[in-house]
Each structure stands twice: as C-alpha cells, then as structure tokens.
NUDOGU-148294 format. One record per atom (N, C-alpha, C): residue in one letter; x, y, z. Coordinates in steps of 0.001 Angstrom, whole numbers, plus 500000, padded with zeros to 6 digits. Layout:
residues N
AXYZ/...
***
This chain:
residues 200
X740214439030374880/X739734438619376191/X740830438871377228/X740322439931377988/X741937439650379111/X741715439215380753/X742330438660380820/X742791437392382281/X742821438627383344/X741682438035384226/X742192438386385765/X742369437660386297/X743446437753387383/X743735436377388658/X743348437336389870/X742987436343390788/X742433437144391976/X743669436295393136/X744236437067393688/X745167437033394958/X744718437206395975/X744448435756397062/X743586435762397968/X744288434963399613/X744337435132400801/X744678434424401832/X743931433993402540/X742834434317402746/X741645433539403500/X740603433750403289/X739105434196404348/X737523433528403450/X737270433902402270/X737975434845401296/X737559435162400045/X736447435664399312/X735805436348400757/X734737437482400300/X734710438557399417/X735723439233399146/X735469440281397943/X736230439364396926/X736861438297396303/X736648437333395836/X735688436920394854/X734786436252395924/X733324436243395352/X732930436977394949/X732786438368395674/X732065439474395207/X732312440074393907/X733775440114393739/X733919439807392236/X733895439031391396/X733503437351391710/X733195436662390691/X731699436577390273/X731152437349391399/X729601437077391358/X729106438136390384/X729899439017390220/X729713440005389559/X729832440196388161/X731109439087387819/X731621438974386693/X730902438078386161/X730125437191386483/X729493435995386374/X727826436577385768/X727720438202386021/X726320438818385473/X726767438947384386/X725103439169383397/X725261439246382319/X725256440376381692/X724690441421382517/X724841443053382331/X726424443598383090/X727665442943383383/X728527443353384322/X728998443737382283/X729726444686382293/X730321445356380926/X731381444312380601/X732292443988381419/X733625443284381325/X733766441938380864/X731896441273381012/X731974440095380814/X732196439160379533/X731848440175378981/X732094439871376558/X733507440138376884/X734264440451377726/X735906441244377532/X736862440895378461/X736637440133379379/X737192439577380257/X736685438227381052/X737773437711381521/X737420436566382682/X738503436837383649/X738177435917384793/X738490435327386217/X739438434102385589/X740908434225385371/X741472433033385111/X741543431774385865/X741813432444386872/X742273431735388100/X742179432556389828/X741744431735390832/X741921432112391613/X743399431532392691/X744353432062393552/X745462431608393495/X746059432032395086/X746089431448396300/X746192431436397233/X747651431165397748/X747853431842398832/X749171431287400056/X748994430571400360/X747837430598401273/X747566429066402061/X746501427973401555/X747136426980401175/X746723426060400629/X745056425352401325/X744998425893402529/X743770425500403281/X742859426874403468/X743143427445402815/X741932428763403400/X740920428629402355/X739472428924402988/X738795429038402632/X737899429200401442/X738885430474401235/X738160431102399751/X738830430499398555/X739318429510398690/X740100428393397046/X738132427605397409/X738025426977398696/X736622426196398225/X735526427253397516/X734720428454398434/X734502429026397386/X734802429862395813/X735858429433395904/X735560429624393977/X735806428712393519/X736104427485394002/X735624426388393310/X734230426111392987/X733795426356394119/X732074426292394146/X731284426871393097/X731819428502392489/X731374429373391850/X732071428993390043/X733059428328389868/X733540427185388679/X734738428171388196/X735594428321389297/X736471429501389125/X738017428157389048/X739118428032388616/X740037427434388813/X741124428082389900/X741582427120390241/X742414427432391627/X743678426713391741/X744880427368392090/X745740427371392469/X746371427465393991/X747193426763394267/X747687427192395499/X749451427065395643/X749942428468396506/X751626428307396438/X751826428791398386/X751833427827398795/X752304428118400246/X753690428668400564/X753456429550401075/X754943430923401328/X755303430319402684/X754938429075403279/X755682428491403982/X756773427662403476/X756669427273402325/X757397426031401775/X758873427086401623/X758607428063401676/X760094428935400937/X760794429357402006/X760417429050403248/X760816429760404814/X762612429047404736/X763244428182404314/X764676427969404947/X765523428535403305/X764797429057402295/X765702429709401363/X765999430901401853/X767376431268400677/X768559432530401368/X767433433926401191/X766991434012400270/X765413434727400762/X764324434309400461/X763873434087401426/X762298433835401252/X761207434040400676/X761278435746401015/X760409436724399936/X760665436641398509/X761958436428398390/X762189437244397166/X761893435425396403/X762278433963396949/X761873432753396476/X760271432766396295/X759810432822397264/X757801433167396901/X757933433783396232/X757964434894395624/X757482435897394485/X757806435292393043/X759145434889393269/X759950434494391916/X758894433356391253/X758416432374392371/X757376431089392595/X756045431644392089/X755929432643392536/X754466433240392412/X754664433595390898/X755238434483391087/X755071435111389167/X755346434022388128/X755596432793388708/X756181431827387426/X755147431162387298/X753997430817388168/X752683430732388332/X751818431553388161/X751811432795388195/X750985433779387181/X750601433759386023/X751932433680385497/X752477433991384248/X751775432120383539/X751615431788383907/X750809430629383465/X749495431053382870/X748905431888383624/X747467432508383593/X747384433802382521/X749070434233382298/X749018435642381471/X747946436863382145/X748126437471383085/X746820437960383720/X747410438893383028/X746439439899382768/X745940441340381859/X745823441603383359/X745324441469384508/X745045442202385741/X745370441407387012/X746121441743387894/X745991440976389222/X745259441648390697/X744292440842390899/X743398441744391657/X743916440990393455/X744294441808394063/X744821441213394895/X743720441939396233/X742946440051396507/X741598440222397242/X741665439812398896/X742417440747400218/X742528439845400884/X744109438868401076/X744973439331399953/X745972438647400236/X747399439120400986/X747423438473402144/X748563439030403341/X749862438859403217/X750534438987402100/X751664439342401510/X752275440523401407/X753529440830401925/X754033442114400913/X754628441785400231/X754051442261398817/X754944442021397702/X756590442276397478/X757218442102396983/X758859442459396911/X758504443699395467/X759800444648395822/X759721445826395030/X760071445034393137/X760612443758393194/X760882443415391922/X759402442981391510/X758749441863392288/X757445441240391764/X756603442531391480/X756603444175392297/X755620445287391741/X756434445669390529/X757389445898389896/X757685446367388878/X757143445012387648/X757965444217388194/X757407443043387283/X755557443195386551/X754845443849387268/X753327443647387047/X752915445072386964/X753826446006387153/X753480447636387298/X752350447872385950/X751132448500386997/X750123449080386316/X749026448220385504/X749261446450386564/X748528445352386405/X748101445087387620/X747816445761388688/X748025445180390105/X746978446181390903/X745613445315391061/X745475446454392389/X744633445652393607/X744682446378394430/X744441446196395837/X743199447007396552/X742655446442397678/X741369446809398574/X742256447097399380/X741639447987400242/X742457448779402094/X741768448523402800/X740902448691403740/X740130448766404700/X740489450424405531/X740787451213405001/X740669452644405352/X740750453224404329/X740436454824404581/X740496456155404222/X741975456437403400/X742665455774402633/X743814455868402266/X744227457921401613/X744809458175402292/X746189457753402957/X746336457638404179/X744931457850405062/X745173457494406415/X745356455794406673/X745881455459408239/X745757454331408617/X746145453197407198/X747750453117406567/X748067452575405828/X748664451111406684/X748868450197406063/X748842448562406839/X748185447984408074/X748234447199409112/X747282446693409630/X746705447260410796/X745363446955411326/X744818446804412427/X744541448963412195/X743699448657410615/X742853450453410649/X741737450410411148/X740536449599411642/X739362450077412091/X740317450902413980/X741136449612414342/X741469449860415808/X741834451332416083/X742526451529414508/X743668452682414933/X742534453816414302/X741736453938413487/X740442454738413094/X739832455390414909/X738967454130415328/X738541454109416509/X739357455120417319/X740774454618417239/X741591455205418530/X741960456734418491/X742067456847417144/X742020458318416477/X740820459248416849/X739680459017417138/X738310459456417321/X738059460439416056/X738112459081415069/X737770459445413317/X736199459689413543/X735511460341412988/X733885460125412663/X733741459441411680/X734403459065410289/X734655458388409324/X735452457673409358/X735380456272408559/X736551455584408432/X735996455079406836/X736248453955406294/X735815453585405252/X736937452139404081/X737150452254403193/X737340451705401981/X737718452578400904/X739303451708400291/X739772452760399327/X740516451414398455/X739734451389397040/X741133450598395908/X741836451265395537/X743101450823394938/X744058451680394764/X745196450981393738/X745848451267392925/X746717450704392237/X748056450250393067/X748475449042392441/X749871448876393868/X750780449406393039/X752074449459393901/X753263450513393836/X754142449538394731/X755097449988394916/X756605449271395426/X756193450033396900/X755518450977397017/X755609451860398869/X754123451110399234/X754102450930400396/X753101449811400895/X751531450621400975/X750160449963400246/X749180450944400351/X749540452410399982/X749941452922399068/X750461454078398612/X749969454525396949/X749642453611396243/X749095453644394732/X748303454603395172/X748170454750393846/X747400455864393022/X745640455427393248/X744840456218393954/X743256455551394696/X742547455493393260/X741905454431393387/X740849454787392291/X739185454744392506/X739206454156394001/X738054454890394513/X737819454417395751/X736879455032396520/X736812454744398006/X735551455025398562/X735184454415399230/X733733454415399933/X733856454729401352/X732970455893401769/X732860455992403445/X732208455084404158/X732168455060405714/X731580454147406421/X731254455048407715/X730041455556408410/X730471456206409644/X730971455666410846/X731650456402411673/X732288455421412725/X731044455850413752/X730103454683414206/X729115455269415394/X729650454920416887/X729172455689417567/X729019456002418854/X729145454153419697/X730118453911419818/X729926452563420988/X730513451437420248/X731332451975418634/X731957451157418031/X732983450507418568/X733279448970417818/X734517448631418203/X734872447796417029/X735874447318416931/X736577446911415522/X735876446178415131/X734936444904415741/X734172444178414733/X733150444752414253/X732282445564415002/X731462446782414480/X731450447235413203/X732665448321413457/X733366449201412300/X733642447954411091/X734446446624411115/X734879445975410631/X734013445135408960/X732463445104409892/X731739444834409454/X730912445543408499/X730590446827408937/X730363447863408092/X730734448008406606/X732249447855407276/X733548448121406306/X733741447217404943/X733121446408405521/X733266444898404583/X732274444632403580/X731074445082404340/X729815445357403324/X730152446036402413/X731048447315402707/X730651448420401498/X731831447657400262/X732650446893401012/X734214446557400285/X733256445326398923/X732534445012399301/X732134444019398457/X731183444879397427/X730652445769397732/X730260446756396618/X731189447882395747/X732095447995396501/X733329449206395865/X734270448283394590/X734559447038395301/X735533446449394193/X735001446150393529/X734110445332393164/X733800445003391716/X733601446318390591/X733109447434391782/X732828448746390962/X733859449086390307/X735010449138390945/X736331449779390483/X736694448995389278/X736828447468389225/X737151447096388288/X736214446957387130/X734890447096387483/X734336446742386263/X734916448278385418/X734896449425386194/X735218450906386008/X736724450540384608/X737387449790385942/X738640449544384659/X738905449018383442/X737564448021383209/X737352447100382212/X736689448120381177/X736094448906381425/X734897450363380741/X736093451023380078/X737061451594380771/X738066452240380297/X739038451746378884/X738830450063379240/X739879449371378160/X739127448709377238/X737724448986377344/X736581448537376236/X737328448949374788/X737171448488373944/X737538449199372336/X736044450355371987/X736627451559371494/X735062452216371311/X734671452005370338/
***
C-alpha cells in the first residue's frame, strides 16, 4: 500500500479533486494506495476543513512559527519532513502549496514529489501566469504537472492540459477556466503514476 500526503495552503480544490477520486471504486490506485494525510502551512485555511469532511487526516505546521530562527526556510522544512516522515509518503503531492521548497527538503524526497502550475510549463514559471499569459497576447494558456526538482517549476512535465485564452479575458476569467481543467489533469496524472507502479 503506498502513502500519499497532499501539500496544501489554502481552499484545497485539487485536494479534493484528488481525494474524490481516490475515494472511487474504479480509480486503479485505490487496492494500492491511500491519502495518508493531508498537511498544511496555515493552520486556518480552508482545505484542512475539507478533507476532514471527506475522512482524510490532517495536519498542520505554520511557517510562521519559524520566522525569528537563524533560517527559517531551512527550520520549516527540517519541521516539515520530520512530520512527513511520520506518514512515510511513497508520494508527496503538493496541491496548492505556497512554499518554496529548500534544495535539501527536494533531494531529501527526489522523485517522490510532484506539483500542479497553472501554465504552459516552461512558459510563465512562478506567480501571477494567467496575468503574464494575458499580457503576452498567448491564444493558449493552460495546466502542466510536473515532477519537482531543486530549479523552481522546472521538473520533468508529466502532463498538461490547454485552456483557450478568449477575446475580453482577464485573470479571473482565464483563472477559472484554468482551474476546471486542473481538477481533471491531476488526479489523471497520478492515478497515471499509480498504473505505472501497479505489480503486473
């Protein structure tokens, strides 16, 4: 049986979308995997209530509490992985969560770790891509998972969904689009990954 933890900072929509998924009885992964834990920054956002709701367990490690250590980053991570590692995750699906990881915590988990974009990766890599899509006068923009790596949004894609950019868009527009398809792409990808590590 191998452990996913889902890494989340606020409403926890693709989240759900992957627990809702995992939670079918035709999803492949489900004889072969679970949702260990779900495991948040901020102790008040949202998406810890829904997956409680959905009978998911939850965690929370606020990356405020670490703000007056000699590093910060590198104290959260150390915090984080010692709290992972509770869960033993076989996968960390990181849903939504506004962290950059430290280059030790990606080696630490290398080739356990992946991530949603909200663009066309390798275009428009870190924040505010529908704006910078838009500003570009993209006709496309879209959704890309991707394996994490120590270089930011840079892994290796493992799949990506288009979105068109229409005529009179603006970021919540595009945003929205974007989000729909994101809740259909991830669960795809991972159930994809769970297919791969099936025994034949």
């Amino acid at each position: 049986m191998k452990n996913l933890v889902i890494l989340i900072s606020g409403s926890g929509s693709n989240m759900q979308a992957i627990v809702q998924a995992a939670q079918r009885d035709d999803w492949p992964g489900c004889l072969h995997a679970r949702i260990a834990a779900v495991v948040s920054n901020r102790p008040d956002c949202a998406g810890l209530d829904k997956a409680r709701a959905l009978g998911i367990a939850t965690e929370s490690l606020d990356h405020r509490a670490f703000a007056n250590a000699p590093e910060p980053r590198a104290a959260f991570d150390a915090a984080l992985a010692d709290l992972l590692d509770r869960h033993a995750p076989d996968l960390i699906v990181l849903a939504g969560f506004m962290r950059i990881l430290t280059p030790g915590f990606v080696r630490r988990y290398a080739g356990r770790m992946v991530n949603i974009h909200p663009s066309l990766l390798p275009a428009f890599p870190g924040l505010h891509t529908h704006r910078r899509a838009i500003e570009a006068g993209c006709r496309v923009a879209g959704v890309t998972v991707h394996r994490v790596t120590e270089e930011l949004d840079h892994g290796p894609i493992l799949d990506q969904a288009v979105v068109p950019v229409l005529p009179g868009d603006d970021e919540t527009r595009l945003a929205a689009r974007v989000l729909a398809q994101e809740h259909l792409l991830y669960p795809r990808a991972i159930e994809r990954l769970l297919r791969e590590q099936l025994p034949p």
